[in-house]
Steps between C-alpha positions, in 0.01 A plus 500: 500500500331825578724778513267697726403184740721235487250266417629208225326364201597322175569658158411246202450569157339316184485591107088636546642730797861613249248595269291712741845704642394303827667244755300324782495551852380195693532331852440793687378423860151619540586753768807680311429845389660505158289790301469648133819705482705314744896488391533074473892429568718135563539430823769390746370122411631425145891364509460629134401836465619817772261603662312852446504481112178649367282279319205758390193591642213318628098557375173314500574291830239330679390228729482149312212278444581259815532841712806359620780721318540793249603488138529833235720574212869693521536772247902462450726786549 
């Protein structure tokens, strides 16, 4: 989630992005307000991980395609 809003997203990753030094960032709800910069922690939600770990930071995010969520990359911490 977003440190500075609480909004959530997911963090997934994939050999093209390893090689890049980059994570994704996708299902973000249209209306959260996750910008470049923005401190991406887990959340209260995972039984797994505790919650306020930092993940990295987030860049290039945008609207999708289907205008119906957000999606950018994670630059890990």
């Amino acid at each position: 989630m977003s440190l500075r809003t609480g909004d959530t997203c997911n963090v997934s990753g994939n050999l093209t992005l390893y090689q890049d030094g980059r994570l994704g960032l996708d299902h973000i709800k249209k209306e959260a307000d996750i910008q470049e910069g923005d401190k991406i922690v887990t959340s209260n939600i995972s039984d797994i991980f505790l919650p306020g770990i930092l993940i990295g930071y987030a860049v290039d995010v945008s609207i999708d395609p289907d205008h119906l969520t957000q999606s950018g990359y994670l630059i890990p911490a």
